[in-house]
mmCIF file of the N, C-alpha and C atoms, coordinates in Angstrom:
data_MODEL
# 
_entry.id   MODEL 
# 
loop_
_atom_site.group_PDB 
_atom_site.id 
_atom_site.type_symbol 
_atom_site.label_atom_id 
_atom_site.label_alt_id 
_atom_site.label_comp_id 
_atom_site.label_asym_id 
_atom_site.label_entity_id 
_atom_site.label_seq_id 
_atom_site.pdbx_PDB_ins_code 
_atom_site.Cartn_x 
_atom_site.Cartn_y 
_atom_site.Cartn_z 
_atom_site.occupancy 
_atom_site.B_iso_or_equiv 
_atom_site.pdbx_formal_charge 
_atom_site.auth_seq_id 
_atom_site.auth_comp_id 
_atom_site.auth_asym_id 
_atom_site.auth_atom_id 
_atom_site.pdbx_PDB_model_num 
ATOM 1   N N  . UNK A 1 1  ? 11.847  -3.154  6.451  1.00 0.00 ? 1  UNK A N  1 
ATOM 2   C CA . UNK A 1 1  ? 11.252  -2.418  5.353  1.00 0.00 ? 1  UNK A CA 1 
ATOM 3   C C  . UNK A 1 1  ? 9.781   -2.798  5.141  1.00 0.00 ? 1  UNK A C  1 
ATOM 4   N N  . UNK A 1 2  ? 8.987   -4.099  5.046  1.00 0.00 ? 2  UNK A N  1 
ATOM 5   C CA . UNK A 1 2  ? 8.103   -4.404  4.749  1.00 0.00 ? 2  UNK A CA 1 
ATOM 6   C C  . UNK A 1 2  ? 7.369   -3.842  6.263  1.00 0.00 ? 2  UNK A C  1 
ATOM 7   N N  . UNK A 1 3  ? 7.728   -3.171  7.128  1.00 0.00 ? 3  UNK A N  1 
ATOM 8   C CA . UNK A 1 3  ? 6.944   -2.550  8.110  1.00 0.00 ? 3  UNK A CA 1 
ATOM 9   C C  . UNK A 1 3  ? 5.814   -1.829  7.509  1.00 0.00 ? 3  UNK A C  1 
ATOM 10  N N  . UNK A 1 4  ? 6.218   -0.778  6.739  1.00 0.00 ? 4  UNK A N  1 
ATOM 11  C CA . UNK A 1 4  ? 5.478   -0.022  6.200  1.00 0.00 ? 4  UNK A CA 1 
ATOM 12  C C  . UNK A 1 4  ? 4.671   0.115   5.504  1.00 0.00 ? 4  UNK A C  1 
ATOM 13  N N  . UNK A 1 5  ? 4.244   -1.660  5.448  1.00 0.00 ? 5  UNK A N  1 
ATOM 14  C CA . UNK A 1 5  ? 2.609   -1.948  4.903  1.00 0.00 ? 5  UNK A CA 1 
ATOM 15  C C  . UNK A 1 5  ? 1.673   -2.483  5.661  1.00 0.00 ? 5  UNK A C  1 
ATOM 16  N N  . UNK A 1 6  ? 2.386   -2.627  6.949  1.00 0.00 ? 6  UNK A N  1 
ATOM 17  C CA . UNK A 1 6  ? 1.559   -3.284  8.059  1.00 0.00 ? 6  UNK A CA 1 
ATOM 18  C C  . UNK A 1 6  ? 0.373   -1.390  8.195  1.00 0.00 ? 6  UNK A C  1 
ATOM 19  N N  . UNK A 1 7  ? -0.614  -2.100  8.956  1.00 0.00 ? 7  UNK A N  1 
ATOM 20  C CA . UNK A 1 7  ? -2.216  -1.535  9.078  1.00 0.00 ? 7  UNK A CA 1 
ATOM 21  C C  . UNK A 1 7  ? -1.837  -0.741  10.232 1.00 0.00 ? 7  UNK A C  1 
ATOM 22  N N  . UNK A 1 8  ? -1.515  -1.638  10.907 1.00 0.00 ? 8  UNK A N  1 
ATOM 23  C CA . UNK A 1 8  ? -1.577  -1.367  12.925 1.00 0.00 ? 8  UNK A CA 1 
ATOM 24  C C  . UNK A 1 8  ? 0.064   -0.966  13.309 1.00 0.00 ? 8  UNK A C  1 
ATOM 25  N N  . UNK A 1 9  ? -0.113  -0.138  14.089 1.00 0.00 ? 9  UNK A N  1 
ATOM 26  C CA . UNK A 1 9  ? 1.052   0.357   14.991 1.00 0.00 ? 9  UNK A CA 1 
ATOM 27  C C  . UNK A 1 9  ? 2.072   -1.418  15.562 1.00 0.00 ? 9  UNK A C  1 
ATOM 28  N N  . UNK A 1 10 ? 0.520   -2.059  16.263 1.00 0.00 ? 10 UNK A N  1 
ATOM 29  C CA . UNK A 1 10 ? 1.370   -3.294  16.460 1.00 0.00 ? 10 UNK A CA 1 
ATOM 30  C C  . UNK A 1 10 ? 1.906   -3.934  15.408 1.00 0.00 ? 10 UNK A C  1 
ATOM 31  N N  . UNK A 1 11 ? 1.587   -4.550  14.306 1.00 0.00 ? 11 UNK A N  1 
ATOM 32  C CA . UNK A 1 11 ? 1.989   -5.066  13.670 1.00 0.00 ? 11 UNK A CA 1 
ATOM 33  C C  . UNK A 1 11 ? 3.625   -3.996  12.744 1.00 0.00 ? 11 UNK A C  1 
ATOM 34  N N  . UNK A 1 12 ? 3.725   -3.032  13.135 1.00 0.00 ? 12 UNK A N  1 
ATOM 35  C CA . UNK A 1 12 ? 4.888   -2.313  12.437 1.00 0.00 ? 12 UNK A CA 1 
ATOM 36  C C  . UNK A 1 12 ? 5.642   -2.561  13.692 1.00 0.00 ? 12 UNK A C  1 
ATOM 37  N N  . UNK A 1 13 ? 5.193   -2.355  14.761 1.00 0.00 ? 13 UNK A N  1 
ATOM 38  C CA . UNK A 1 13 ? 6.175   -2.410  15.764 1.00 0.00 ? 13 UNK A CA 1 
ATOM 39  C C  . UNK A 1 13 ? 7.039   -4.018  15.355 1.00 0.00 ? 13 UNK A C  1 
ATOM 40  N N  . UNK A 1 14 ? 6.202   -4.540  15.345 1.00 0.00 ? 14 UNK A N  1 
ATOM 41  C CA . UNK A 1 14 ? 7.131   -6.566  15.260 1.00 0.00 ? 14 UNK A CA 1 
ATOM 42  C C  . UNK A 1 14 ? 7.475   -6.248  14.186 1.00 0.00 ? 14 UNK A C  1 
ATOM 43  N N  . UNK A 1 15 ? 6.901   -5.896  13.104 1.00 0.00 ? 15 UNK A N  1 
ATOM 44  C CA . UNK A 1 15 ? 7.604   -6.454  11.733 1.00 0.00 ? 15 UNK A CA 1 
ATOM 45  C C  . UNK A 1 15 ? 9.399   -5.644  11.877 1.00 0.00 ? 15 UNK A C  1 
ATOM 46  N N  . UNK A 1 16 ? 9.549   -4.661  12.752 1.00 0.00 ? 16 UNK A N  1 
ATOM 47  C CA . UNK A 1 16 ? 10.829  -4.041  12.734 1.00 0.00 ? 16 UNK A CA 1 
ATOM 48  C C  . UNK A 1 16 ? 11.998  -4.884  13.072 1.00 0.00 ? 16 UNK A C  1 
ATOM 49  N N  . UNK A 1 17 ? 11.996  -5.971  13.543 1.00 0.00 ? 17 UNK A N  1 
ATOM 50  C CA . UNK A 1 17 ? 12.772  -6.933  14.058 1.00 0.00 ? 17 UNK A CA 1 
ATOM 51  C C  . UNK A 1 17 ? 12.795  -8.268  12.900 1.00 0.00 ? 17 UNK A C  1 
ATOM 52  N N  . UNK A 1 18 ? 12.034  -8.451  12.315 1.00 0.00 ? 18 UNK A N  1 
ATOM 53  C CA . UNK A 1 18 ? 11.586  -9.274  11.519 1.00 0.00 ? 18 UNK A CA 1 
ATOM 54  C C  . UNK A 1 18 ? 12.406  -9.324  9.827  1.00 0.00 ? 18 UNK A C  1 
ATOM 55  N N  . UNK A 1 19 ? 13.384  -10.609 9.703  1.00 0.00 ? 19 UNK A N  1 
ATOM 56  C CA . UNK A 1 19 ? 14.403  -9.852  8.733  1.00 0.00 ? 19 UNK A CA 1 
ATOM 57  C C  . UNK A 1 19 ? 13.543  -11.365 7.619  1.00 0.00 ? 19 UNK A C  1 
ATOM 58  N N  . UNK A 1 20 ? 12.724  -12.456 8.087  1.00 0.00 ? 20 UNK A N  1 
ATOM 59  C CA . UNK A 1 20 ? 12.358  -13.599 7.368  1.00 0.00 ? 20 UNK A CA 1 
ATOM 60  C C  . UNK A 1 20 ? 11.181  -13.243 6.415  1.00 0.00 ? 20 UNK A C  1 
ATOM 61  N N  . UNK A 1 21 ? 11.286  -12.531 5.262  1.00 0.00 ? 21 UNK A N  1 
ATOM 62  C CA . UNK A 1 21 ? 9.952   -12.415 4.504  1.00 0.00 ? 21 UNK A CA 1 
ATOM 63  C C  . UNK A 1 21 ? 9.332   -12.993 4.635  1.00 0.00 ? 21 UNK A C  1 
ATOM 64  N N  . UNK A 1 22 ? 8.881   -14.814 4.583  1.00 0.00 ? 22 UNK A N  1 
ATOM 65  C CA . UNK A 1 22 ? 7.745   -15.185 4.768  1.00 0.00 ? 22 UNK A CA 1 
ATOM 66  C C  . UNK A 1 22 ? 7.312   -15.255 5.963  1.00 0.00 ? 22 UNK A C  1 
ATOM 67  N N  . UNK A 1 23 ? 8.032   -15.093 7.309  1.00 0.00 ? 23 UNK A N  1 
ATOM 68  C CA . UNK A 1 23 ? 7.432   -14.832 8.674  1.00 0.00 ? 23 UNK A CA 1 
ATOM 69  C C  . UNK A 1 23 ? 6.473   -12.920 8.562  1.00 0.00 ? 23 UNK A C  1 
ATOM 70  N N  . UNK A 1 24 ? 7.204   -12.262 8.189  1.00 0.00 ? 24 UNK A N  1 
ATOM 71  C CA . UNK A 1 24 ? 6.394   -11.019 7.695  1.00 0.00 ? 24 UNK A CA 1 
ATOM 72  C C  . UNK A 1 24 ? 5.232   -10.917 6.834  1.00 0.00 ? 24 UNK A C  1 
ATOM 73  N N  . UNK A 1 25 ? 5.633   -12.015 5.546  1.00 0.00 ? 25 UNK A N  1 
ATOM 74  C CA . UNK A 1 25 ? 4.294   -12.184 4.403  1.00 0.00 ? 25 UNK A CA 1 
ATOM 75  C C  . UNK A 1 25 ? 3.300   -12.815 5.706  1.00 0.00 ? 25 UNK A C  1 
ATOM 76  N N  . UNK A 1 26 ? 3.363   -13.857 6.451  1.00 0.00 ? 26 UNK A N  1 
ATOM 77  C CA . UNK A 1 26 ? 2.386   -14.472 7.093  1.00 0.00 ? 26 UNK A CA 1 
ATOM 78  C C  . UNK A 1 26 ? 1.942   -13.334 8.115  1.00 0.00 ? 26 UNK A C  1 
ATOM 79  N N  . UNK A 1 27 ? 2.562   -12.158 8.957  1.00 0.00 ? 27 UNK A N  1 
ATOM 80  C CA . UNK A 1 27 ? 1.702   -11.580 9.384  1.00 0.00 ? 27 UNK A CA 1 
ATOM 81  C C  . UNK A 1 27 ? 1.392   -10.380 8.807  1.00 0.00 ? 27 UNK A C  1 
ATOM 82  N N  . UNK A 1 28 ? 1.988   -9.922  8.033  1.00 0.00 ? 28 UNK A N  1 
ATOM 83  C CA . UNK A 1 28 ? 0.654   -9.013  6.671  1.00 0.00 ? 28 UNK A CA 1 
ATOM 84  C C  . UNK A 1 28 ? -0.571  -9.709  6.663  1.00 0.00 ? 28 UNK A C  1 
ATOM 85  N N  . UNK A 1 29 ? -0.425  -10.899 6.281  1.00 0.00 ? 29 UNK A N  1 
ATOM 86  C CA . UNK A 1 29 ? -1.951  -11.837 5.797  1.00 0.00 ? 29 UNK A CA 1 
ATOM 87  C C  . UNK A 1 29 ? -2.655  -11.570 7.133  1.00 0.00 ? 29 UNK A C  1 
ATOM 88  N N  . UNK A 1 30 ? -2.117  -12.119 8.238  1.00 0.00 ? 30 UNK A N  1 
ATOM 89  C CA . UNK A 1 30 ? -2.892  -12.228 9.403  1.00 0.00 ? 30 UNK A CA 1 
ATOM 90  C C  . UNK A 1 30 ? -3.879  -11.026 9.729  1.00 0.00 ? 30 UNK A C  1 
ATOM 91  N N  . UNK A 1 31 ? -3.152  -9.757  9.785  1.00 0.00 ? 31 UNK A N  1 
ATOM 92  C CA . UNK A 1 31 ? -3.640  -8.566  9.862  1.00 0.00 ? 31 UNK A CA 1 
ATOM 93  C C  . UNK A 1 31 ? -4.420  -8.148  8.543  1.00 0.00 ? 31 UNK A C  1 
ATOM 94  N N  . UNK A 1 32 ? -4.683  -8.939  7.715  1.00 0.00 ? 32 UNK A N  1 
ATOM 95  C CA . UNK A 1 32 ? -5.427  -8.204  6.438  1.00 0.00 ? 32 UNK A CA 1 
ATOM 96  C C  . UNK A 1 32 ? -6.636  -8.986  7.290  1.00 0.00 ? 32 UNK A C  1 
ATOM 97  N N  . UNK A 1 33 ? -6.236  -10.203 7.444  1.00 0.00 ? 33 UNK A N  1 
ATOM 98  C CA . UNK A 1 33 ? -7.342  -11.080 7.698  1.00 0.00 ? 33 UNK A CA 1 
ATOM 99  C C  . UNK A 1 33 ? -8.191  -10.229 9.037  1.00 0.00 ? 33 UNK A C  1 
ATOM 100 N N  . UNK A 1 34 ? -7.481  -10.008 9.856  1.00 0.00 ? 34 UNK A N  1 
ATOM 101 C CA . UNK A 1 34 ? -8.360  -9.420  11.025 1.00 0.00 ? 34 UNK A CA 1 
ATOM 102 C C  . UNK A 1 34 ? -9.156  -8.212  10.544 1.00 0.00 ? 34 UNK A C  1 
ATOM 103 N N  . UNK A 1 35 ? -8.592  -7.398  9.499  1.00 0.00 ? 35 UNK A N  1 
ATOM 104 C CA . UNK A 1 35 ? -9.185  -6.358  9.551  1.00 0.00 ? 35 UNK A CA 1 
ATOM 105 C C  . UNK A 1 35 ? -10.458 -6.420  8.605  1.00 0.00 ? 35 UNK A C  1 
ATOM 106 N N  . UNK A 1 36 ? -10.352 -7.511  7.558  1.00 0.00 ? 36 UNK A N  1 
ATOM 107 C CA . UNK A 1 36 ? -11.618 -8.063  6.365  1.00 0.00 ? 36 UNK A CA 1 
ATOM 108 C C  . UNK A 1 36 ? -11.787 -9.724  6.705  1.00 0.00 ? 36 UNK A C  1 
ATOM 109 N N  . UNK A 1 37 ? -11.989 -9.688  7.527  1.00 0.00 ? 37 UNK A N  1 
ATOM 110 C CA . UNK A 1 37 ? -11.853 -11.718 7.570  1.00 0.00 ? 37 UNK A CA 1 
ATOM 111 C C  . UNK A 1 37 ? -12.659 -12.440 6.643  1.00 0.00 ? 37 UNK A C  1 
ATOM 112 N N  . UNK A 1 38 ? -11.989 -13.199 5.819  1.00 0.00 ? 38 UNK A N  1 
ATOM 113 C CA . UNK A 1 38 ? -12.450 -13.558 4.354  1.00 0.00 ? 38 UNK A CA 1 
ATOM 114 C C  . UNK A 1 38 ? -12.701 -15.185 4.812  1.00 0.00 ? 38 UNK A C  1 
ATOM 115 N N  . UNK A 1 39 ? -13.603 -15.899 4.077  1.00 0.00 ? 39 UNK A N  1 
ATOM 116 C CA . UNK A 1 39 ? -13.915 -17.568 4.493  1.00 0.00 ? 39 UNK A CA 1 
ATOM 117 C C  . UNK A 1 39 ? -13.704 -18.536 3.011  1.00 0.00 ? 39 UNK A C  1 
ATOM 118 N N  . UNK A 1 40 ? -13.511 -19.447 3.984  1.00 0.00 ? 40 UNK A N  1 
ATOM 119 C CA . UNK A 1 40 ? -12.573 -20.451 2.975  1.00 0.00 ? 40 UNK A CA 1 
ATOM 120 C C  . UNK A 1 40 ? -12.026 -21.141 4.221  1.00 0.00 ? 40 UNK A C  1 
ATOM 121 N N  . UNK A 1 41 ? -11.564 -22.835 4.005  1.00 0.00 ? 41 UNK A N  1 
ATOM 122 C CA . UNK A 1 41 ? -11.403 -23.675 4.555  1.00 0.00 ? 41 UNK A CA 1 
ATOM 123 C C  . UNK A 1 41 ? -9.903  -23.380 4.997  1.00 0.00 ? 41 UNK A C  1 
ATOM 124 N N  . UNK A 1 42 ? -9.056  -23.354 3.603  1.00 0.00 ? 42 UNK A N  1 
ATOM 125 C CA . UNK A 1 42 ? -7.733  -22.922 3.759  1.00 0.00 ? 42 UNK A CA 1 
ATOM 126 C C  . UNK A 1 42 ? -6.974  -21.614 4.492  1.00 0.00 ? 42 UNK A C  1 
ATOM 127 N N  . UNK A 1 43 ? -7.866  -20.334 4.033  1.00 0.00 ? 43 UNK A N  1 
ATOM 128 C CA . UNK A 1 43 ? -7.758  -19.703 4.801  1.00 0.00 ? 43 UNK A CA 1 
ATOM 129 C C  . UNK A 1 43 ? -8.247  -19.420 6.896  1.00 0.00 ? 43 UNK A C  1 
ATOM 130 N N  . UNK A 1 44 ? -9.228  -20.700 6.886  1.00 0.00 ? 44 UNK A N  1 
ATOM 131 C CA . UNK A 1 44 ? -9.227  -20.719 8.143  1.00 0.00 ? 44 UNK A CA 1 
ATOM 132 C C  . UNK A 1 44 ? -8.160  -21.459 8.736  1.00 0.00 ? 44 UNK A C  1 
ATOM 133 N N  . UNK A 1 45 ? -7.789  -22.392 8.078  1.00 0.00 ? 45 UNK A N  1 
ATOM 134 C CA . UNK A 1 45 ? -6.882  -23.049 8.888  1.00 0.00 ? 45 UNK A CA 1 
ATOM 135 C C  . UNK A 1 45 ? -5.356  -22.215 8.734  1.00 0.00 ? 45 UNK A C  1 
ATOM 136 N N  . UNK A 1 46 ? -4.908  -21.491 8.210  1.00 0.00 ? 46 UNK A N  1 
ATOM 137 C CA . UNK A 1 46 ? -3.868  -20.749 8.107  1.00 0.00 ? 46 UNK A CA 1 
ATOM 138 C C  . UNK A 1 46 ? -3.633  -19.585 9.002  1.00 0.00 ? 46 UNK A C  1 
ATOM 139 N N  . UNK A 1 47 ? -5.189  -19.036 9.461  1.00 0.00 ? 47 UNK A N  1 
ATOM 140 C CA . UNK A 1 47 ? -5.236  -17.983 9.952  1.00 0.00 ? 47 UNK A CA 1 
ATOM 141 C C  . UNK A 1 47 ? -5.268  -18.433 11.167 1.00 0.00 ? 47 UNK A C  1 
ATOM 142 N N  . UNK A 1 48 ? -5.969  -19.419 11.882 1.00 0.00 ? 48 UNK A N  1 
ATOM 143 C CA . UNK A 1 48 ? -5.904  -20.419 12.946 1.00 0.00 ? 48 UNK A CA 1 
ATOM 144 C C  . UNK A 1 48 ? -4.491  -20.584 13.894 1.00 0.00 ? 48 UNK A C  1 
ATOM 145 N N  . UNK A 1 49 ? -3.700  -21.122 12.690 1.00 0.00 ? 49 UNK A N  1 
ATOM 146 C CA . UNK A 1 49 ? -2.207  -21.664 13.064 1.00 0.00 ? 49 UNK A CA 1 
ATOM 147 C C  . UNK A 1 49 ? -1.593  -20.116 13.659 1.00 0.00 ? 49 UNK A C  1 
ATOM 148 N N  . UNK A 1 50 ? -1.731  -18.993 12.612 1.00 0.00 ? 50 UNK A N  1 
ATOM 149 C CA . UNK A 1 50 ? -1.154  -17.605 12.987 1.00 0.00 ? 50 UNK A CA 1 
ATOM 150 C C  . UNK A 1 50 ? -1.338  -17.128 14.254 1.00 0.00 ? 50 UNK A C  1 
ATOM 151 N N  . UNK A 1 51 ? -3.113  -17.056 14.627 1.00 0.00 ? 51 UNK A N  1 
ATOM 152 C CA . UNK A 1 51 ? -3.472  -16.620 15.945 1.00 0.00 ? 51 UNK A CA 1 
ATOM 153 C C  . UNK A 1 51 ? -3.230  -17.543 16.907 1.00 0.00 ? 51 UNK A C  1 
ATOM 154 N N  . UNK A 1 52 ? -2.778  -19.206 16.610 1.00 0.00 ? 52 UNK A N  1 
ATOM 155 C CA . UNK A 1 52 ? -2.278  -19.417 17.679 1.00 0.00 ? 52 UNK A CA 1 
ATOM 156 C C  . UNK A 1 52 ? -0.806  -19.057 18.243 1.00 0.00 ? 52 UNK A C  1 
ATOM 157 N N  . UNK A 1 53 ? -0.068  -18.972 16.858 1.00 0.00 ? 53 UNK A N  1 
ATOM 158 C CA . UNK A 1 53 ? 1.557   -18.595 17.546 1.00 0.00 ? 53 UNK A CA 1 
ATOM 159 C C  . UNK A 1 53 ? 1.521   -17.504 18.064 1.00 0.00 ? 53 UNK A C  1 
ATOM 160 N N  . UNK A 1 54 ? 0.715   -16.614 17.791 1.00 0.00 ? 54 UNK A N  1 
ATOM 161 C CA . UNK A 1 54 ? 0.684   -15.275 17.879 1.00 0.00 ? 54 UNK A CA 1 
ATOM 162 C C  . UNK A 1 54 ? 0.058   -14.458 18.458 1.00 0.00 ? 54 UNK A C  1 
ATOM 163 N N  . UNK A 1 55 ? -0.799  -14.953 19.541 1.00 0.00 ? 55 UNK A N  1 
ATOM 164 C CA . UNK A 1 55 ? -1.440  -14.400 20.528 1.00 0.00 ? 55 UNK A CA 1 
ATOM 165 C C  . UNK A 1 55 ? -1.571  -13.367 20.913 1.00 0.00 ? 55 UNK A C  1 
ATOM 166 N N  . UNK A 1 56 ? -0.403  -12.791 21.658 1.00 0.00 ? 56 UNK A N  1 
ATOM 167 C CA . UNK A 1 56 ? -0.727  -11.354 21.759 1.00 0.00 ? 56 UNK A CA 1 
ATOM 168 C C  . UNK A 1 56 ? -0.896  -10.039 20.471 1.00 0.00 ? 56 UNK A C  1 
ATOM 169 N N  . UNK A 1 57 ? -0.067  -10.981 19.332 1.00 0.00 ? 57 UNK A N  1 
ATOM 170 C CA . UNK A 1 57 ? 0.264   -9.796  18.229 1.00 0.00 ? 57 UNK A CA 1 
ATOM 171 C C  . UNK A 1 57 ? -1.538  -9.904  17.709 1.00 0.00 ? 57 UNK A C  1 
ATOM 172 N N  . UNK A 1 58 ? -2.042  -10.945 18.126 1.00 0.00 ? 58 UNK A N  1 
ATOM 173 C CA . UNK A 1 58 ? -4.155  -10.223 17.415 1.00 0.00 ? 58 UNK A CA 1 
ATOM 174 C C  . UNK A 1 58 ? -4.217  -9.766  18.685 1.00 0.00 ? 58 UNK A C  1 
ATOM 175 N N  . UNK A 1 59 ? -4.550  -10.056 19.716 1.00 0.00 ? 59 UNK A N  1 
ATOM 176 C CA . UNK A 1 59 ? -4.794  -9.252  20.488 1.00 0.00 ? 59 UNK A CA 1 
ATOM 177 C C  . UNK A 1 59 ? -4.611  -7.611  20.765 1.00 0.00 ? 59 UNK A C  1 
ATOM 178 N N  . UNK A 1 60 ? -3.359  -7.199  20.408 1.00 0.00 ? 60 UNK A N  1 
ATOM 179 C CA . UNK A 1 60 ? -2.984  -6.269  20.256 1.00 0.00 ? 60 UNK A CA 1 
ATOM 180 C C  . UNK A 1 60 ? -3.721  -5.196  18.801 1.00 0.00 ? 60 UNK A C  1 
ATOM 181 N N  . UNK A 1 61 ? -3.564  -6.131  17.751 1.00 0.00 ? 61 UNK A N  1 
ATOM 182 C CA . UNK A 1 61 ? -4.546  -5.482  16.589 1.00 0.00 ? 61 UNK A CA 1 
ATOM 183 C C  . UNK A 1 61 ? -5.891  -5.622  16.736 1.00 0.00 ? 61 UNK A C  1 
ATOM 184 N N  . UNK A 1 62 ? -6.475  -6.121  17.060 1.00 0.00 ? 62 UNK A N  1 
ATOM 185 C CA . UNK A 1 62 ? -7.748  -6.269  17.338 1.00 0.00 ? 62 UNK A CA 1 
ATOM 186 C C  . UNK A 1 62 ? -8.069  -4.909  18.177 1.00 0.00 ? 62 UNK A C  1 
ATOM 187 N N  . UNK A 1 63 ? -6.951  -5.339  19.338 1.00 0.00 ? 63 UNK A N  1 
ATOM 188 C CA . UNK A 1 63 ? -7.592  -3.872  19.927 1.00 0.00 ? 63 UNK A CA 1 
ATOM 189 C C  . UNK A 1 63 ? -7.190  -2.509  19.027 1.00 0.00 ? 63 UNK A C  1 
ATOM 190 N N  . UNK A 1 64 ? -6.302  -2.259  18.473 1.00 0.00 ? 64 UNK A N  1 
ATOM 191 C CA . UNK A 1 64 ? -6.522  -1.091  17.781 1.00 0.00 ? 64 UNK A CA 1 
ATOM 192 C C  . UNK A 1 64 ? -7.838  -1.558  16.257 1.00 0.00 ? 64 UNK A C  1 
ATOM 193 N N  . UNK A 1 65 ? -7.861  -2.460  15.850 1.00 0.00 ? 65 UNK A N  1 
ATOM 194 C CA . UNK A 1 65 ? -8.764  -2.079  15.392 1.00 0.00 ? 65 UNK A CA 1 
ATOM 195 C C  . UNK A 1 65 ? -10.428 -1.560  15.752 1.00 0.00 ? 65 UNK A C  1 
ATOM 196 N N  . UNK A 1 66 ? -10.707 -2.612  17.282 1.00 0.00 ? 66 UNK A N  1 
ATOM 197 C CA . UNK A 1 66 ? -11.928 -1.701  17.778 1.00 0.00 ? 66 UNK A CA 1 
ATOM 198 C C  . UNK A 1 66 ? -12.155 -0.676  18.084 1.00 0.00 ? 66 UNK A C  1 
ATOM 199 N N  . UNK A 1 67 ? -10.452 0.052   18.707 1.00 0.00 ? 67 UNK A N  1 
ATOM 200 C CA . UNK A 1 67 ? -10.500 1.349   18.966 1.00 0.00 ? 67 UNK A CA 1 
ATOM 201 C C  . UNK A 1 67 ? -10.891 2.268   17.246 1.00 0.00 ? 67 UNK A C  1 
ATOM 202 N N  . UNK A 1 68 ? -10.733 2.097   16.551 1.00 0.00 ? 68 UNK A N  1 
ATOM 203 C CA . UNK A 1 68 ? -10.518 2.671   15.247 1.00 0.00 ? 68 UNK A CA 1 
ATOM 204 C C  . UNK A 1 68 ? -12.698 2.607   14.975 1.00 0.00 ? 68 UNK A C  1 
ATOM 205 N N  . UNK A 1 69 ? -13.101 1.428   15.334 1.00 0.00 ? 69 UNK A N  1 
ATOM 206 C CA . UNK A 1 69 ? -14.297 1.527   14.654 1.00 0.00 ? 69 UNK A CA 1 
ATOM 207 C C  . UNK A 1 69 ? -14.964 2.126   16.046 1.00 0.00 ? 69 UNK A C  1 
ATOM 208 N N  . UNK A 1 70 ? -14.732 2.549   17.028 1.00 0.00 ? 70 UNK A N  1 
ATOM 209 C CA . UNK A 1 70 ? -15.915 2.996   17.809 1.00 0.00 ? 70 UNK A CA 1 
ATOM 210 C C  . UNK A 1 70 ? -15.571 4.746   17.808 1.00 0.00 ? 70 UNK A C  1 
ATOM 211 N N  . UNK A 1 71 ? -16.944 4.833   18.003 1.00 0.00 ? 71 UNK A N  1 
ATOM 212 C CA . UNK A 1 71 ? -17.286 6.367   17.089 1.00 0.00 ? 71 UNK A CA 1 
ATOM 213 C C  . UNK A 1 71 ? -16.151 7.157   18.127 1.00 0.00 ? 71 UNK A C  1 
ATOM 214 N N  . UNK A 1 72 ? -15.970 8.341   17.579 1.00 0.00 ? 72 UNK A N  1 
ATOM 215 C CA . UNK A 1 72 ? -15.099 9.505   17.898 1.00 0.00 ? 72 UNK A CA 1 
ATOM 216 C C  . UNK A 1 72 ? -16.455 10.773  18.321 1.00 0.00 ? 72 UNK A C  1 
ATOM 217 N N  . UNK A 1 73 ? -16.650 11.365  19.244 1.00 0.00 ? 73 UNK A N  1 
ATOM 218 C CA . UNK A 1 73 ? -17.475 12.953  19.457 1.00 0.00 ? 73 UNK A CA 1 
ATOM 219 C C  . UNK A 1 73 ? -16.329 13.635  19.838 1.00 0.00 ? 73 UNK A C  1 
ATOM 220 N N  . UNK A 1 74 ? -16.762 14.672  18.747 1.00 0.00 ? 74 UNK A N  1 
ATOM 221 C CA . UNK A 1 74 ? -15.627 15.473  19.335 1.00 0.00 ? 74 UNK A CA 1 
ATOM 222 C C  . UNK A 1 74 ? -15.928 16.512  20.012 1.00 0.00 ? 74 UNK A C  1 
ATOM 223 N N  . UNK A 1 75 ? -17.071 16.591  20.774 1.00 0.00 ? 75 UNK A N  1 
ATOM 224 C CA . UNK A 1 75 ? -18.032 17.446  21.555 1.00 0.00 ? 75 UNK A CA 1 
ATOM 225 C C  . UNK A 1 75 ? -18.548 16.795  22.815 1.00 0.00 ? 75 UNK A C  1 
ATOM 226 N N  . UNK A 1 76 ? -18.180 17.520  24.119 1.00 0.00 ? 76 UNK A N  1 
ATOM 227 C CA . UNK A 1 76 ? -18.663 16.428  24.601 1.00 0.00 ? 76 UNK A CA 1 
ATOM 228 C C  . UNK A 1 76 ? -20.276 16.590  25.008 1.00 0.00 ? 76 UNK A C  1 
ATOM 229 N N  . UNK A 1 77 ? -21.157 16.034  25.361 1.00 0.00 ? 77 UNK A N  1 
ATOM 230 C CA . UNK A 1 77 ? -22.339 15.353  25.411 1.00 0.00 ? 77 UNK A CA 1 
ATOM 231 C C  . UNK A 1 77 ? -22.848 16.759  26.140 1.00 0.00 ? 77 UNK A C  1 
ATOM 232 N N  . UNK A 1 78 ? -23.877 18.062  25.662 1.00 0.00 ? 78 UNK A N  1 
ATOM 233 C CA . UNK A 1 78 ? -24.332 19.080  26.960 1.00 0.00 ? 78 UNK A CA 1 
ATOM 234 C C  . UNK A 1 78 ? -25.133 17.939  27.742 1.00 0.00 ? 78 UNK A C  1 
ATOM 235 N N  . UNK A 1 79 ? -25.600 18.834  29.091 1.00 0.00 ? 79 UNK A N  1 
ATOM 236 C CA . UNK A 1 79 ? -26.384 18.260  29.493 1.00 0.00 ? 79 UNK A CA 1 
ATOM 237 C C  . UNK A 1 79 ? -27.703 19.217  29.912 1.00 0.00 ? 79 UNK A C  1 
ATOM 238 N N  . UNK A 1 80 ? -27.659 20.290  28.549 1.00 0.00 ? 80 UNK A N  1 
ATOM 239 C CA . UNK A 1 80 ? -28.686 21.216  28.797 1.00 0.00 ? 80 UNK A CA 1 
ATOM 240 C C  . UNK A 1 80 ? -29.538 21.100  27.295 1.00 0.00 ? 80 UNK A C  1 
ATOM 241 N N  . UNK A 1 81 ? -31.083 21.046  27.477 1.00 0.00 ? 81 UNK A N  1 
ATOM 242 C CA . UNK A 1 81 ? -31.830 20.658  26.966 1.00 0.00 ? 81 UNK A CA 1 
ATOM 243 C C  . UNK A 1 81 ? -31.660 21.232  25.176 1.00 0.00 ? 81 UNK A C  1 
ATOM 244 N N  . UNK A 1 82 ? -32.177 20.663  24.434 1.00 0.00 ? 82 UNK A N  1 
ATOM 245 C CA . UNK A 1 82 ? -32.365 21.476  23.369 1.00 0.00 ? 82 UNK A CA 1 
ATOM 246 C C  . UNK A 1 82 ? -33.200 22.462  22.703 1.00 0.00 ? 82 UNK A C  1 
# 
């Protein structure tokens, strides 16, 4: 159930298997964190511990999130003068 506040496709995909709320609360956080990464001592070291167990699951959000910030044309490029 708590899938459906995750950001990223990846992160809904895992949370579907995932029945331990605070293993889910910790990667909600993780993924808030990737997507606004906020500073603070505590929060680095928390977020630290996450991306290390969790390797592929930032990897995986990360990449949808770069895909998300690089621009979209929905035209493609003429190559006749203006």
């Amino acid at each position: 159930m708590l899938e459906q506040h995750a950001r990223t496709e990846a992160l809904r995909r895992t949370l579907t298997g995932v029945t331990d709320h605070r293993l889910a609360s910790d990667l909600l956080f993780l993924e808030a964190w990737l997507i606004h990464p906020a500073h603070g001592a505590a929060m680095a070291l928390r977020v630290g511990q996450l991306k290390r167990a969790n390797p592929q699951l930032v990897a995986d959000i990360d990449g949808e999130i770069s895909a998300l910030r690089r621009p979209h044309f929905s035209h493609p490029v003429s190559s006749r003068g203006c």
